[in-house]
C-alpha positions as CSV (number, residue, x, y, z in Angstrom):
1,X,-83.0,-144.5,-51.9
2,X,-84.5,-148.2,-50.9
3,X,-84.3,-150.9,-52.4
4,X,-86.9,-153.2,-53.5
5,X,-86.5,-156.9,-52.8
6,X,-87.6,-159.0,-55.2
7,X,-90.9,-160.5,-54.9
8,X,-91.4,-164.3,-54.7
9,X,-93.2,-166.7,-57.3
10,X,-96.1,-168.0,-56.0
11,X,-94.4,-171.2,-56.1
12,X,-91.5,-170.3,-53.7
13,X,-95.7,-168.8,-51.7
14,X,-97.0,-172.3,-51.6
15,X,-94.3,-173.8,-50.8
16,X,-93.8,-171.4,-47.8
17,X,-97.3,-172.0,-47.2
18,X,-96.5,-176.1,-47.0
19,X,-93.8,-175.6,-44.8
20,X,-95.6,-173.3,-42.2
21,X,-98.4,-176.1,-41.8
22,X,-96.3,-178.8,-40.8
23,X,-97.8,-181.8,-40.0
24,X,-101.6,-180.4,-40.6
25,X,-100.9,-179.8,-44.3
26,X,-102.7,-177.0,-46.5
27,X,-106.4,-178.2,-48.2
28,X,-106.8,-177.3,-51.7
29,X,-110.0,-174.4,-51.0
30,X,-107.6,-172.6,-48.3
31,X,-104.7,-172.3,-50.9
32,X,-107.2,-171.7,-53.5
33,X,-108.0,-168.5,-51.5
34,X,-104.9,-167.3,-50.2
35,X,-102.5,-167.8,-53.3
36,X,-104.2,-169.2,-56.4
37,X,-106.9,-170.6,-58.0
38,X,-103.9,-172.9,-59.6
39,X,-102.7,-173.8,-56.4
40,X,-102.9,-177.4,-56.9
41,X,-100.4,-176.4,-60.4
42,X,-97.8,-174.8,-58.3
43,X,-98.1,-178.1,-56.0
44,X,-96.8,-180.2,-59.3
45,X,-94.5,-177.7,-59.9
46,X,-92.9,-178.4,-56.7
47,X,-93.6,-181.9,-57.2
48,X,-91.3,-182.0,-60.1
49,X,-88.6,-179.9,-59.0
50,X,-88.0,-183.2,-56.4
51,X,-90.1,-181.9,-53.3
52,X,-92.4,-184.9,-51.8
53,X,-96.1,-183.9,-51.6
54,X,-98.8,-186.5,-50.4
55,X,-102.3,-185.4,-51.2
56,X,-105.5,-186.9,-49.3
57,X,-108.9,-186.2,-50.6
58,X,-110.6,-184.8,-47.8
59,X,-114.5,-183.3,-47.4
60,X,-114.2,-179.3,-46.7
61,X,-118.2,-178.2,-46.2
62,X,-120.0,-179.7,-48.4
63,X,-117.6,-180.2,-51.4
64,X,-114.4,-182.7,-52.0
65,X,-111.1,-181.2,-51.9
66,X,-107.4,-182.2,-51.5
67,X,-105.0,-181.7,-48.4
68,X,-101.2,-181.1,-49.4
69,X,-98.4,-183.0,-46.8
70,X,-95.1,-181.6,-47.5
71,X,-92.4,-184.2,-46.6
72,X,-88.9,-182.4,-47.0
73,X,-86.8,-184.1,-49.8
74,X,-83.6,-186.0,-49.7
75,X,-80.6,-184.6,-51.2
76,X,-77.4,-186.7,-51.7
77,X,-74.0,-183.9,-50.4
78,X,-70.6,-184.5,-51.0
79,X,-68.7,-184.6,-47.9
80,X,-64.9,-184.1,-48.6
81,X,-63.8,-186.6,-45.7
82,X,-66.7,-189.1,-46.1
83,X,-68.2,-189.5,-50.1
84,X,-72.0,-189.2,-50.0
85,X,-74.2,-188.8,-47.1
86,X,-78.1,-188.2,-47.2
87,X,-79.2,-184.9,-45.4
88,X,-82.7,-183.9,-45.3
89,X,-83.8,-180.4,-46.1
């Protein structure tokens, strides 16, 4: 018998998606297509779970969209030996 593995939120998708760019970042009309049309939801989502997201409006064509910068968030760790340290994710 196999077994299924579970299948990811569409905001564990875009946030795949944001990481894959990189530096080039994800425009609103691409994720729009390729996840959701509430793509720029999931993006708050993420926003508010802690994850840093710059958006810059940006002409795609002939409309105005948005492109999506991930920048990977800070999380204070407790080190045993040395208290707090910063380590990005």
């Amino acid at each position: 018998m196999r077994k299924l593995l579970p299948k990811k939120s569409k905001k564990m998708r875009v946030l795949e998606m944001l990481r894959m760019a990189g530096s080039s970042g994800v425009h609103s009309f691409v994720g729009a297509r390729t996840i959701s049309f509430r793509f720029a939801a999931y993006v708050g989502f993420l926003k508010n779970d802690g994850h840093i997201i710059t958006s810059v409006r940006e002409k795609m064509g002939d409309c105005y969209g948005v492109r999506y910068h991930l920048l990977e968030r800070l999380e204070k760790l407790e080190s045993a030996d040395e208290g707090k340290q910063d380590r990005l994710l």
